[in-house]
C-alpha positions as CSV (number, residue, x, y, z in Angstrom):
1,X,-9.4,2.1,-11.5
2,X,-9.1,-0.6,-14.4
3,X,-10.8,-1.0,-17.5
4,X,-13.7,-3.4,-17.3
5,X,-11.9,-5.9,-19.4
6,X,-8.9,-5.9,-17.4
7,X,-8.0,-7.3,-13.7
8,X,-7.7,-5.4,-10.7
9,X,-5.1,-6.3,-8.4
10,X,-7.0,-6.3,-5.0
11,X,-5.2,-4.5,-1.7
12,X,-4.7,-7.7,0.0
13,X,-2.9,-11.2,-0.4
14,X,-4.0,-14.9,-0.9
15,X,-4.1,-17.7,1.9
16,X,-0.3,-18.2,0.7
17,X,0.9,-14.4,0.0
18,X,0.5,-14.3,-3.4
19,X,-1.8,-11.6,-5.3
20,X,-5.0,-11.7,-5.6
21,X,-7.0,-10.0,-8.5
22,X,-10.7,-9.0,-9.3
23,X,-12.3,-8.9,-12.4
24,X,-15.7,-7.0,-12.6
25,X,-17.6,-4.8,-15.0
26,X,-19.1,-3.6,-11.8
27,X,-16.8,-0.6,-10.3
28,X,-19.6,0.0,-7.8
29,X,-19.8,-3.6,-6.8
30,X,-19.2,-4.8,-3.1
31,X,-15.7,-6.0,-3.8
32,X,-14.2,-3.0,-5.5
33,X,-15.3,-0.7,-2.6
34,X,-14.3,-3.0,0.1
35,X,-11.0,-2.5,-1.7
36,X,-10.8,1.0,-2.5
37,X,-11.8,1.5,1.3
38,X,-9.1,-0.8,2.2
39,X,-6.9,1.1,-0.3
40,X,-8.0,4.5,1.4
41,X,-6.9,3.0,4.9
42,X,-3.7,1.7,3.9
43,X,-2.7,5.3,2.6
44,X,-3.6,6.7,5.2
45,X,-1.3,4.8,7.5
46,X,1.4,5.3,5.1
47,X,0.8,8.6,5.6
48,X,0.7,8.0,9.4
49,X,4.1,5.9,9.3
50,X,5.3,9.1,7.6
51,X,5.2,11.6,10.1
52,X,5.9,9.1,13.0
53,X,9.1,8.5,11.1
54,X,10.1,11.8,11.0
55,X,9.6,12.3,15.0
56,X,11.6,9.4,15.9
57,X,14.7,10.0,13.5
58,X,14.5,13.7,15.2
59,X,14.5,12.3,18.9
60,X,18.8,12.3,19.7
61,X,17.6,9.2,21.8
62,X,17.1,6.5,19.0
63,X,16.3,3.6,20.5
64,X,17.5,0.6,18.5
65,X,14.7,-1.0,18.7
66,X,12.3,1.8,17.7
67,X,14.0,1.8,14.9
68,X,14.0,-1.4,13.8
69,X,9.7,-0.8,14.9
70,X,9.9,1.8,12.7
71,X,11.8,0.1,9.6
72,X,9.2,-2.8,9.9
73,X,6.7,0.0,9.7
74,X,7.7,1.8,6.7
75,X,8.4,-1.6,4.8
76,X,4.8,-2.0,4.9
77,X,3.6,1.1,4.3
78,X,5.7,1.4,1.2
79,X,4.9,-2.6,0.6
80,X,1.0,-1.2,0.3
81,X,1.8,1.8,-1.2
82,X,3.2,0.3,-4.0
83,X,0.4,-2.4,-4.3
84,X,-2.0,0.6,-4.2
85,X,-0.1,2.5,-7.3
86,X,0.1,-1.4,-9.5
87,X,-3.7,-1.5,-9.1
88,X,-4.3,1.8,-10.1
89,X,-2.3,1.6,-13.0
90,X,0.3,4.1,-12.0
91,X,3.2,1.6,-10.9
92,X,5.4,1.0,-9.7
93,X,8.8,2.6,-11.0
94,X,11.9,1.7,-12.7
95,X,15.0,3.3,-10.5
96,X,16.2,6.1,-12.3
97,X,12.6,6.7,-14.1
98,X,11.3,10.6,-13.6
């Protein structure tokens, strides 16, 4: 994930939102797999959010407030998705950037 000298920005927020970062030259230790496991999960219901998005935007009957459901969902998702890619050093993206 990070080199051991640098901090790893962990897959959940402080008491007041802000971010909250490990530093460890343990990768094996307690709190970096409680965070790649939580990591793990979080993809996975991005993944989830995903596919549920594309069966409501094919239903004709949208129901506004699926929708809006749905938008709360993928905010989120792409909210932890994007946390995810910072910790792993892979993120995120300038617009416009291949």
């Amino acid at each position: 994930m990070t080199a051991h000298d640098e901090l790893r920005l962990l897959p959940w927020a402080g008491p007041d939102g802000k971010p909250c970062y490990w530093s460890t030259d343990d990768q094996g230790g307690y709190v970096s797999r409680l965070a790649d496991h939580i990591e793990a999960l979080q993809l996975g219901m991005a993944s989830q959010s995903l596919e549920h998005s594309d069966q409501v935007l094919d239903d004709e009957t949208k129901d506004p407030e699926e929708l809006h459901l749905l938008a709360a969902q993928l905010t989120r998702a792409l909210r932890d998705v994007l946390r995810v890619a910072t910790s792993r050093g892979r993120g995120p993206v300038s617009p416009g950037c291949p």
